[in-house]
KOLPALO-62979 format. One record per atom (N, C-alpha, C): residue in three letters; residue number from 1; x, y, z. Coordinates in steps of 0.1 Angstrom, whole numbers, plus 5000, padded with zeros to 4 digits. Example, Ala and Ser with C-alpha at 12.3 -4.5 7.8 and 13.67 -1.06 7.14 Angstrom:
2
{'ala'; 1; {5132; 4943; 5078}}
{'ala'; 1; {5123; 4955; 5078}}
{'ala'; 1; {5132; 4967; 5078}}
{'ser'; 2; {5128; 4978; 5071}}
{'ser'; 2; {5137; 4989; 5071}}
{'ser'; 2; {5129; 5000; 5079}}
***
This chain:
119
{'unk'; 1; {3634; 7450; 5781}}
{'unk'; 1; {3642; 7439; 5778}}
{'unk'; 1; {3645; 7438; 5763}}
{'unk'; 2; {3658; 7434; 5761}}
{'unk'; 2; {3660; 7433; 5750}}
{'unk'; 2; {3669; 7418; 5741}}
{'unk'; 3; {3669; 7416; 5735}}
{'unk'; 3; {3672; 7400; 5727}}
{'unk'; 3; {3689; 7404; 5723}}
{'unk'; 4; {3699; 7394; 5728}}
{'unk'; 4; {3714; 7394; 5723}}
{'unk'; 4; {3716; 7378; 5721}}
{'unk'; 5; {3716; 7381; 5706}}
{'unk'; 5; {3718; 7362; 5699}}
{'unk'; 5; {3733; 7368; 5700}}
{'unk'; 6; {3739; 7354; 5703}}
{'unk'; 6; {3757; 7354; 5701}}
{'unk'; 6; {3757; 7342; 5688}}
{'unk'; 7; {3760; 7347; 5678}}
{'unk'; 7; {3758; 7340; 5667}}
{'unk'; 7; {3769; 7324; 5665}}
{'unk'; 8; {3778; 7328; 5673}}
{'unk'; 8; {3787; 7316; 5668}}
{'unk'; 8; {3785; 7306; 5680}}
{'unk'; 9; {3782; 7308; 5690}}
{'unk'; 9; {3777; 7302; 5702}}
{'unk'; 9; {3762; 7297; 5704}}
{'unk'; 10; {3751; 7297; 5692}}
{'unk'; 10; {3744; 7300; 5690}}
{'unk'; 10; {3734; 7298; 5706}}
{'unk'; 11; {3735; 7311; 5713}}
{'unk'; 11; {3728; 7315; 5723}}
{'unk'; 11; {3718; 7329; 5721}}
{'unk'; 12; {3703; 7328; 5725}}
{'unk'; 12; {3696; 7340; 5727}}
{'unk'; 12; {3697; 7347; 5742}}
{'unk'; 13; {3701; 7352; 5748}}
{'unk'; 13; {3702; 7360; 5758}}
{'unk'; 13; {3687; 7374; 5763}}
{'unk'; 14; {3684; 7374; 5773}}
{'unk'; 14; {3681; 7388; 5776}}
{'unk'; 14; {3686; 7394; 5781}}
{'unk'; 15; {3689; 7406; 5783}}
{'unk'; 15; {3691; 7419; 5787}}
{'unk'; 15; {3684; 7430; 5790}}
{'unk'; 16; {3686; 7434; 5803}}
{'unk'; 16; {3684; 7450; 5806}}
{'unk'; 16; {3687; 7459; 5797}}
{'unk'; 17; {3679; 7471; 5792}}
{'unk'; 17; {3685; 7483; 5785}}
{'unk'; 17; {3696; 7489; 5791}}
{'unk'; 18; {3707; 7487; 5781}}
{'unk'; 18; {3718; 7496; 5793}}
{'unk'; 18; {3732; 7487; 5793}}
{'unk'; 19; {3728; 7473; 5796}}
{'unk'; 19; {3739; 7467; 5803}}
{'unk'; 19; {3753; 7463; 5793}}
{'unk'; 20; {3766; 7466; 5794}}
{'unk'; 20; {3771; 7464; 5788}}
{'unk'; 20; {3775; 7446; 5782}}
{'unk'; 21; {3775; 7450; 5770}}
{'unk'; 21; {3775; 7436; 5760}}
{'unk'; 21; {3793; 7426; 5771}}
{'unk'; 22; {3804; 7437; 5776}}
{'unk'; 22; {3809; 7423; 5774}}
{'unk'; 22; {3805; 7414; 5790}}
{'unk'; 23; {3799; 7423; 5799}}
{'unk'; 23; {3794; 7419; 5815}}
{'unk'; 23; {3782; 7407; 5806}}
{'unk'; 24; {3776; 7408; 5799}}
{'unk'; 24; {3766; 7402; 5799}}
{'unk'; 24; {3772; 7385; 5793}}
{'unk'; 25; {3780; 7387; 5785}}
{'unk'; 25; {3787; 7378; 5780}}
{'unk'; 25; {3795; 7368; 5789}}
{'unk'; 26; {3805; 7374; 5794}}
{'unk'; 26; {3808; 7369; 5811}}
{'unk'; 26; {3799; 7361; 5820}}
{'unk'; 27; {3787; 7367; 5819}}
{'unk'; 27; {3776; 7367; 5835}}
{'unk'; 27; {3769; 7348; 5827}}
{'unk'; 28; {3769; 7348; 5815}}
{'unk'; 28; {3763; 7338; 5805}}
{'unk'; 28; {3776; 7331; 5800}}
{'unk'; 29; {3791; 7329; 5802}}
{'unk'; 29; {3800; 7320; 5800}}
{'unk'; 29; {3798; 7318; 5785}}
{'unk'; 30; {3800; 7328; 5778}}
{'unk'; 30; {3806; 7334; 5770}}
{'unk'; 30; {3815; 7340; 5765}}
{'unk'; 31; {3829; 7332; 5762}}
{'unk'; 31; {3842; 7338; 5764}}
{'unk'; 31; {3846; 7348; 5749}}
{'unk'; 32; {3848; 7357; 5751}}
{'unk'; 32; {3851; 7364; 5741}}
{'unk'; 32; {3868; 7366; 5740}}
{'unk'; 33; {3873; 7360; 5751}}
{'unk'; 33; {3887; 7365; 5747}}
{'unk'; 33; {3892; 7351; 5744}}
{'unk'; 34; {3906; 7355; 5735}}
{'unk'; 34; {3913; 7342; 5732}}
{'unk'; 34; {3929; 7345; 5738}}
{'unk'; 35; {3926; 7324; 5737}}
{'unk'; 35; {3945; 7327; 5742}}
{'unk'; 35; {3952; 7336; 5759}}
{'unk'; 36; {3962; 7342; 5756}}
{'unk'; 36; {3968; 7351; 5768}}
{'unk'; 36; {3958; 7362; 5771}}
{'unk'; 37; {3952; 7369; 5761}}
{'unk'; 37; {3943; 7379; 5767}}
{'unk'; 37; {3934; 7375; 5774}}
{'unk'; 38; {3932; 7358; 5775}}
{'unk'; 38; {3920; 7357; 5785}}
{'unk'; 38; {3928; 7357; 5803}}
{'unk'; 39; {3935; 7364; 5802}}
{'unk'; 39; {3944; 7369; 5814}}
{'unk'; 39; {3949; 7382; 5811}}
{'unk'; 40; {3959; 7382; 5801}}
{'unk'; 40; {3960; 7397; 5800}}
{'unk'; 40; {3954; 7403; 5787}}
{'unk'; 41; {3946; 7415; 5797}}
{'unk'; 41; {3935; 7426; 5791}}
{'unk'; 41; {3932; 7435; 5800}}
{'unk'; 42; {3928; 7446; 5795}}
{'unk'; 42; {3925; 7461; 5801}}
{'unk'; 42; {3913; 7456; 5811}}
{'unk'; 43; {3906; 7443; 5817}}
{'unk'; 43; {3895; 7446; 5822}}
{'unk'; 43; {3885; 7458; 5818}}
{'unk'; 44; {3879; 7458; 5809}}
{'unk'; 44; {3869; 7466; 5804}}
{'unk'; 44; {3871; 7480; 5808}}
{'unk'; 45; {3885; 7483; 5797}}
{'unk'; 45; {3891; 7502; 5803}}
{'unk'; 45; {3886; 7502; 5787}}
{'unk'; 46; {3886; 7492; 5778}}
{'unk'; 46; {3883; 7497; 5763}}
{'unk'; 46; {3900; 7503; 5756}}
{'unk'; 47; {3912; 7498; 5765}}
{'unk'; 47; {3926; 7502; 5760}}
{'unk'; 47; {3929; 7490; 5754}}
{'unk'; 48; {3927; 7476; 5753}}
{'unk'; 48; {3936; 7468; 5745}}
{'unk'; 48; {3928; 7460; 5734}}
{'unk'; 49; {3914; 7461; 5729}}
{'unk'; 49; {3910; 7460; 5718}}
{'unk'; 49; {3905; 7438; 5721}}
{'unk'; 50; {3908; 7436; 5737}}
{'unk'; 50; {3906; 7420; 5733}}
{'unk'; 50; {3893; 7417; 5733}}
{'unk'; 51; {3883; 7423; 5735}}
{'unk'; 51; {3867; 7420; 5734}}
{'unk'; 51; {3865; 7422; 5725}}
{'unk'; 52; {3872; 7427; 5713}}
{'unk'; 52; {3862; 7433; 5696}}
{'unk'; 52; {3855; 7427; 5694}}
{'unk'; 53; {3842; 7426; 5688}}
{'unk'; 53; {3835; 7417; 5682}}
{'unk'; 53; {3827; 7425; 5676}}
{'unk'; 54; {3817; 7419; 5665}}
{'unk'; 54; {3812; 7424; 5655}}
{'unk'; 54; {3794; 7425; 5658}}
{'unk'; 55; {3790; 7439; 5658}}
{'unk'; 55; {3775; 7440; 5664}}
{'unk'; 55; {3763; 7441; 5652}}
{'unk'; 56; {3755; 7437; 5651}}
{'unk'; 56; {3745; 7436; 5641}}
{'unk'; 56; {3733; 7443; 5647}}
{'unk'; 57; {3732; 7453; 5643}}
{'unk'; 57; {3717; 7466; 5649}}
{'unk'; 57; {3707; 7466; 5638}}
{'unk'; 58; {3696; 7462; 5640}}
{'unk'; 58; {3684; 7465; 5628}}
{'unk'; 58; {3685; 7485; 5632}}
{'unk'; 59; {3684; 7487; 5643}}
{'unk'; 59; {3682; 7503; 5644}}
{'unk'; 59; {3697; 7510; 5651}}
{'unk'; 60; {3699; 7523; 5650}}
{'unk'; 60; {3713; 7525; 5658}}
{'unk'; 60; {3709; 7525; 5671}}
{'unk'; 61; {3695; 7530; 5674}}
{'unk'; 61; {3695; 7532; 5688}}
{'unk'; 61; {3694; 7519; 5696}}
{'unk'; 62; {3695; 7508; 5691}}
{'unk'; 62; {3701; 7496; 5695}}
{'unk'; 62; {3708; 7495; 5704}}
{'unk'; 63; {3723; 7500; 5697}}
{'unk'; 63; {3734; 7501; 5707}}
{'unk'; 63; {3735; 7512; 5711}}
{'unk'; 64; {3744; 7517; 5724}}
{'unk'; 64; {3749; 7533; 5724}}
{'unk'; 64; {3762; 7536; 5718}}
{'unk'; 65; {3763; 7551; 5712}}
{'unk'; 65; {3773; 7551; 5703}}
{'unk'; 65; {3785; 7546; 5707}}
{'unk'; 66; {3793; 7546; 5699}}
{'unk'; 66; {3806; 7545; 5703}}
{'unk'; 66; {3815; 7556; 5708}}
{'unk'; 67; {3821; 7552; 5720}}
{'unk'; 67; {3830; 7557; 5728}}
{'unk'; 67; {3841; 7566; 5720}}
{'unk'; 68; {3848; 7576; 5729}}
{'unk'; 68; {3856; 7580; 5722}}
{'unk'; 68; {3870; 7572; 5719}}
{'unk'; 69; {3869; 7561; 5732}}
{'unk'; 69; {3882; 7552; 5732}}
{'unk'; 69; {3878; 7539; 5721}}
{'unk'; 70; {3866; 7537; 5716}}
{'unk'; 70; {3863; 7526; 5708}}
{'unk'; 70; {3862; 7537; 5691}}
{'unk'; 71; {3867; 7549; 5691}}
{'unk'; 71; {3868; 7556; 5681}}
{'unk'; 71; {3883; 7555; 5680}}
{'unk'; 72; {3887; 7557; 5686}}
{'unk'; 72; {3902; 7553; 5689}}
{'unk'; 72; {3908; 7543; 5682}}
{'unk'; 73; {3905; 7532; 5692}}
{'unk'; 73; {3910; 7520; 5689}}
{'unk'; 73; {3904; 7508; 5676}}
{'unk'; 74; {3892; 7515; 5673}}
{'unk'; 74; {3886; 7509; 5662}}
{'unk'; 74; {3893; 7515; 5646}}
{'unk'; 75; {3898; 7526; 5645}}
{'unk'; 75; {3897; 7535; 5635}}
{'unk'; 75; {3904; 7525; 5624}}
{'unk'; 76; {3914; 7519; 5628}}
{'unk'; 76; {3920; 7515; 5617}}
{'unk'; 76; {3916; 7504; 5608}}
{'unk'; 77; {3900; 7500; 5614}}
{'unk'; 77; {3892; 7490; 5609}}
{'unk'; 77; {3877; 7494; 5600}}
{'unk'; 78; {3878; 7492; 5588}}
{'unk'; 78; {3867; 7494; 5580}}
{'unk'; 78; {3855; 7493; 5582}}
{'unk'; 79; {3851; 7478; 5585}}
{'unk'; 79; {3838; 7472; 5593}}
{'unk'; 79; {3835; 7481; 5602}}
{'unk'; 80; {3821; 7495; 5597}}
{'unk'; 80; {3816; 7499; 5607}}
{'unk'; 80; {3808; 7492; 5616}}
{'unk'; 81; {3802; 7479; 5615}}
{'unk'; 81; {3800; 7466; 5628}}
{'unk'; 81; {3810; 7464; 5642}}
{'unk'; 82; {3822; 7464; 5637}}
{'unk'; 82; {3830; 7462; 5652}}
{'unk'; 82; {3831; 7473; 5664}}
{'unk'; 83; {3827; 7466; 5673}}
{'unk'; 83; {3828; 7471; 5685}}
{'unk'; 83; {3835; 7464; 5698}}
{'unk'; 84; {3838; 7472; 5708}}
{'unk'; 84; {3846; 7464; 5718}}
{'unk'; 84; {3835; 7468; 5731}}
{'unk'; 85; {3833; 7456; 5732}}
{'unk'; 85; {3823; 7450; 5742}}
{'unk'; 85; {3821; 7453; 5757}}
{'unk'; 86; {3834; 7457; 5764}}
{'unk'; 86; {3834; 7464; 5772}}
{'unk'; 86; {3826; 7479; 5771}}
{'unk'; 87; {3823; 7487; 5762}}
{'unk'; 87; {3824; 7500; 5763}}
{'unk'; 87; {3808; 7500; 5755}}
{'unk'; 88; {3803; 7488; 5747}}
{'unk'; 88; {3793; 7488; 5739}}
{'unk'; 88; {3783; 7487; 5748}}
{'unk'; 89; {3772; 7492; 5747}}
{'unk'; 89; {3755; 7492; 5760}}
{'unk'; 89; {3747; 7487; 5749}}
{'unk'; 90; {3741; 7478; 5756}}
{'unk'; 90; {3726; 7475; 5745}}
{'unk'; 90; {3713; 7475; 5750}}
{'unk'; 91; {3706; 7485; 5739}}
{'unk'; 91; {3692; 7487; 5741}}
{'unk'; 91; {3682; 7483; 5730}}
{'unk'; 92; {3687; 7476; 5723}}
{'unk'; 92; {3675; 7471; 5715}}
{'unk'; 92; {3680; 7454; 5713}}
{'unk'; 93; {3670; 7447; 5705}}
{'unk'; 93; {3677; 7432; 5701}}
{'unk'; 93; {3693; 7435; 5686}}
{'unk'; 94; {3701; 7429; 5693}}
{'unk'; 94; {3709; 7428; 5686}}
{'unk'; 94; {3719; 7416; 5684}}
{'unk'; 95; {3725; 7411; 5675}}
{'unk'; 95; {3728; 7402; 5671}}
{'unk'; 95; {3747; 7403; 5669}}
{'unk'; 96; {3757; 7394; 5675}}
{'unk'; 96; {3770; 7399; 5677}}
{'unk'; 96; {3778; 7385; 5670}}
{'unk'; 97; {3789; 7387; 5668}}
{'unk'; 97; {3794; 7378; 5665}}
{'unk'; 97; {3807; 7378; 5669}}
{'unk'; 98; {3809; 7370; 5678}}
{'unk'; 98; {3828; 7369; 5685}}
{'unk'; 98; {3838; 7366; 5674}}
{'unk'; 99; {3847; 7367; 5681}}
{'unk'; 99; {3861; 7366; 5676}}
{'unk'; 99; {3862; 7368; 5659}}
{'unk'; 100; {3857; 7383; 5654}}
{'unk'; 100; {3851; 7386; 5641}}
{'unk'; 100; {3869; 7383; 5634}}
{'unk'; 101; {3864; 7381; 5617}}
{'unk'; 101; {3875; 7380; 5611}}
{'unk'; 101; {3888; 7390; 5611}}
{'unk'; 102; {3881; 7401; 5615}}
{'unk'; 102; {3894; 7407; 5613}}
{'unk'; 102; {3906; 7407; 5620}}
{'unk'; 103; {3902; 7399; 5632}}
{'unk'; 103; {3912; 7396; 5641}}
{'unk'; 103; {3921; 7381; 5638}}
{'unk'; 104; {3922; 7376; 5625}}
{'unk'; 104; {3927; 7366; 5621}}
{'unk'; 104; {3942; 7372; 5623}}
{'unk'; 105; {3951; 7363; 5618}}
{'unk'; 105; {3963; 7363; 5620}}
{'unk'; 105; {3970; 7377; 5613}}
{'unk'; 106; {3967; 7375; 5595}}
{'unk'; 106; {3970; 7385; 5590}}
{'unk'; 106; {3972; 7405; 5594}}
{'unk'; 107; {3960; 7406; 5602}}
{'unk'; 107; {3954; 7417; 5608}}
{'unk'; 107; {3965; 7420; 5621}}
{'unk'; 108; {3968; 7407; 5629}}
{'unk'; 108; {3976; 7408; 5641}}
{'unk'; 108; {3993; 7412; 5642}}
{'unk'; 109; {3996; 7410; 5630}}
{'unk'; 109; {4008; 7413; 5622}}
{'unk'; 109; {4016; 7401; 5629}}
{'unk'; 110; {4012; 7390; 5630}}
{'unk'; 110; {4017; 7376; 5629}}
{'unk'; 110; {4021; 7372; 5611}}
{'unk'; 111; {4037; 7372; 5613}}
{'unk'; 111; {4042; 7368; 5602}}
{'unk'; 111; {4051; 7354; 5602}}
{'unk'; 112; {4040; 7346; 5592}}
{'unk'; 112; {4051; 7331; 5588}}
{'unk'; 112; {4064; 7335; 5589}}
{'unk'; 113; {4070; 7321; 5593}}
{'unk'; 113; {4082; 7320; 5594}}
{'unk'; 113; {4088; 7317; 5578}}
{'unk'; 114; {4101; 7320; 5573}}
{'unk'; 114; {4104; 7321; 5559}}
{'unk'; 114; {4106; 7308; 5561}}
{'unk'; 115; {4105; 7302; 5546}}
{'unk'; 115; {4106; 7288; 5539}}
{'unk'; 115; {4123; 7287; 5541}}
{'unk'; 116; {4125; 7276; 5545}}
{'unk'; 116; {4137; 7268; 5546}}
{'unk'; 116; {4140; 7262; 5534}}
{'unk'; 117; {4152; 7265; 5521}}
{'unk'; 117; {4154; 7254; 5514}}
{'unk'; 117; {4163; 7242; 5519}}
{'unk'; 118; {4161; 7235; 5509}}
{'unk'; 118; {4163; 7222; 5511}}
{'unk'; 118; {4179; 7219; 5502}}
{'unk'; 119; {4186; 7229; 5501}}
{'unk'; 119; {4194; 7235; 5494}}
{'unk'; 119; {4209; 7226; 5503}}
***
């Protein structure tokens, strides 16, 4: 058995070695998606990136590596922490954090609307 604190929810969870982080999340009403994607999403295929969240491992063998589709879809993000939860297994205690910053507006290529003068 293993310990998954969800840091912003402040919940300690256990886990089976193995079980994937976003089933466990779900099974404990734990919403990791926002908005429309909590309807439309890949259902844990690991193709549309709405479970990302940020994983905290004291050891790697913590988690299992990352997928080739979370190599994928992760690449164009710095934070070697992020992972998509569908595809992530956890075997040791580790520590997550939803809806991580990089998924803020700027990142989503959500652009303000231009300034109106008053002209």
């Amino acid at each position: 058995m293993a310990l998954v604190y969800f840091e912003r929810e402040g919940k300690t969870l256990s886990v089976n070695s193995g079980q994937k982080l976003l089933s466990l999340a779900k099974d404990n009403g734990i919403g990791l998606f926002q908005g429309i994607k909590k309807i439309f999403n890949c259902h844990g295929l690991g193709l549309c990136q709405a479970c990302m969240v940020e994983v905290f491992a004291k050891r790697p063998m913590d988690l299992s590596p990352r997928t080739a589709m979370e190599e994928k879809k992760l690449k164009k993000y710095s934070n070697p922490n992020l992972r998509l939860a569908c595809q992530v297994r956890v075997h040791g205690n580790v520590r997550v954090k939803t809806q991580p910053v990089e998924l803020s507006a700027p990142q989503l290529g959500v652009i303000a609307p231009p300034l109106v003068s008053g002209d």
